[in-house]
Residue frames relative to the residue before (quaternion, step in Angstrom):
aa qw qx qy qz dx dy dz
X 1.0000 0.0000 0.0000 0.0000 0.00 0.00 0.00
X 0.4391 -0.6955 0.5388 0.1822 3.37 -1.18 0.81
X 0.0443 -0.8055 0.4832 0.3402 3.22 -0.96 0.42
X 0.8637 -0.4086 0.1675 0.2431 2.85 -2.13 0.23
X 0.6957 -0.5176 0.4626 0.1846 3.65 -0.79 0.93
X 0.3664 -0.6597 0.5978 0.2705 4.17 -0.33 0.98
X 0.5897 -0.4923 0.5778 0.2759 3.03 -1.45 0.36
X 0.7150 -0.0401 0.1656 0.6780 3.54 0.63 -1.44
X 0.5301 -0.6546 0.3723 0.3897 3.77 -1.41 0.67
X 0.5717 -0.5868 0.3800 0.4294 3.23 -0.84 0.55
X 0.4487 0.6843 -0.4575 0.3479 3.76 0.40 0.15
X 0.6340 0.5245 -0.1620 0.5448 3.22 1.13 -1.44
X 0.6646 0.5218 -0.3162 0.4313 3.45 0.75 -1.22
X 0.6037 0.5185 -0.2657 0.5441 3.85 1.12 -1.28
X 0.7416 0.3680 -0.3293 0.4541 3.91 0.79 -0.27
X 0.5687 0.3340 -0.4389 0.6102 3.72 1.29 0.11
X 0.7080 0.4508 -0.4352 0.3258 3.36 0.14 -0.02
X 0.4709 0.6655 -0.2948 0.4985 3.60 1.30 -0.27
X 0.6248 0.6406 -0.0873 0.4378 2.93 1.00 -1.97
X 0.8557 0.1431 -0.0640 0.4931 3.52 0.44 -1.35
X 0.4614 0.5390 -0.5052 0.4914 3.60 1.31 0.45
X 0.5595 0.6632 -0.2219 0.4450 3.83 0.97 -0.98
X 0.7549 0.3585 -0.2752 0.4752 3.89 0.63 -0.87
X 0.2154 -0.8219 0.5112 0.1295 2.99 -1.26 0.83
X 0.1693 0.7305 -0.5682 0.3388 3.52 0.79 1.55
X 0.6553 -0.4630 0.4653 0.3737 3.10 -1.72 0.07
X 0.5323 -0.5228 0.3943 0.5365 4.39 -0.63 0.74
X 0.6216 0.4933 -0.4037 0.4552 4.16 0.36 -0.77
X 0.7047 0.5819 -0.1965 0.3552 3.80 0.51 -0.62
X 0.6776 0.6556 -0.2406 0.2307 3.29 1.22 -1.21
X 0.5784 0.6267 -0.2501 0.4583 3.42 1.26 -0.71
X 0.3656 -0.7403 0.4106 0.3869 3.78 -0.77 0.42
X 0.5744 0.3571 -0.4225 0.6034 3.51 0.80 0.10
X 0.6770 0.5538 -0.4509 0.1780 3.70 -0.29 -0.05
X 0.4544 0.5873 -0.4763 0.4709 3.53 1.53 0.84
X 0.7262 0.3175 -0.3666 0.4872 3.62 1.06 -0.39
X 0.6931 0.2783 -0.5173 0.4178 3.58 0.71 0.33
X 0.4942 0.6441 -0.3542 0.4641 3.87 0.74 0.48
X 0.7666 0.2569 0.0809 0.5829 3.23 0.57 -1.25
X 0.8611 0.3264 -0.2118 0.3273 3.24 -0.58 -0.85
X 0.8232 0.3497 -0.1699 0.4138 3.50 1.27 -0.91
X 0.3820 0.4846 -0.4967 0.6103 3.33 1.74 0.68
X 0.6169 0.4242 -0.3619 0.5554 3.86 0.20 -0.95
X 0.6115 0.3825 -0.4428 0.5326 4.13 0.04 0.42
X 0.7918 0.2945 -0.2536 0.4712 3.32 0.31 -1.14
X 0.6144 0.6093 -0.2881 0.4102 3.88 0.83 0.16
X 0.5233 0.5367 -0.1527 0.6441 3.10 2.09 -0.69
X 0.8252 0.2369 -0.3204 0.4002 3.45 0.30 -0.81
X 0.3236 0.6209 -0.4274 0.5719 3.79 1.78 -0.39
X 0.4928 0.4472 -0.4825 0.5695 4.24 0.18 -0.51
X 0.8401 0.3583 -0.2914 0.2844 2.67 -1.13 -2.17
X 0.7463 0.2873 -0.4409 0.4076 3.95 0.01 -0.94
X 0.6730 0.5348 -0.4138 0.2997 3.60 0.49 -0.48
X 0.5617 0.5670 -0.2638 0.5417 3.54 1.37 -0.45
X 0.3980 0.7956 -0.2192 0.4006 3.33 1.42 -1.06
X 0.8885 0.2803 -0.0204 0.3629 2.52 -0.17 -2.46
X 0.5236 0.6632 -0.2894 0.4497 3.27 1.27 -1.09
X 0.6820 0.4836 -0.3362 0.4336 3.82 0.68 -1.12
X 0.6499 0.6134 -0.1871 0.4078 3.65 1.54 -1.32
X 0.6845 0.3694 -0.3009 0.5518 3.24 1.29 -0.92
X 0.4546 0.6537 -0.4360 0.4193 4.22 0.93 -0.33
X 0.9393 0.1454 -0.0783 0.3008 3.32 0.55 -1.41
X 0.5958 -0.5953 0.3380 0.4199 2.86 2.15 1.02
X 0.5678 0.6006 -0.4608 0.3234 4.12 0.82 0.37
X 0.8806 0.2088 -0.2737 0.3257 3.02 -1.11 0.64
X 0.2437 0.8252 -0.4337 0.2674 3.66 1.73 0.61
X 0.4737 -0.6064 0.6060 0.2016 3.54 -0.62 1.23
X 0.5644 -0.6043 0.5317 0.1831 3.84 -1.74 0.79
């Protein structure tokens, strides 16, 4: 039996591993896309969770939008 084919050559692999041994971020940080799915998209959904609660709160104060 043969074995199985790398995914990717190990060269590459020795340059992401350099790569991420080298940064000095927090492990959740290290990736270049991993500030907008860390950061950026909780801080959206935390903002707009505000706004409707502030929202609603203002709606229910001044008695708007109250069903018959």
């Amino acid at each position: 039996m043969m074995p199985e084919a790398p995914f990717r050559p190990r060269e590459k692999l020795f340059e992401k591993q350099k790569y991420y041994q080298n940064i000095h971020r927090h492990t959740y940080l290290k990736g270049p896309m991993d500030k907008v799915t860390s950061v950026a998209i909780p801080l959206a959904l935390a903002a707009t969770s505000l706004y409707m609660i502030g929202r609603g709160i203002y709606n229910m104060s001044h008695g708007i939008g109250k069903k018959e």
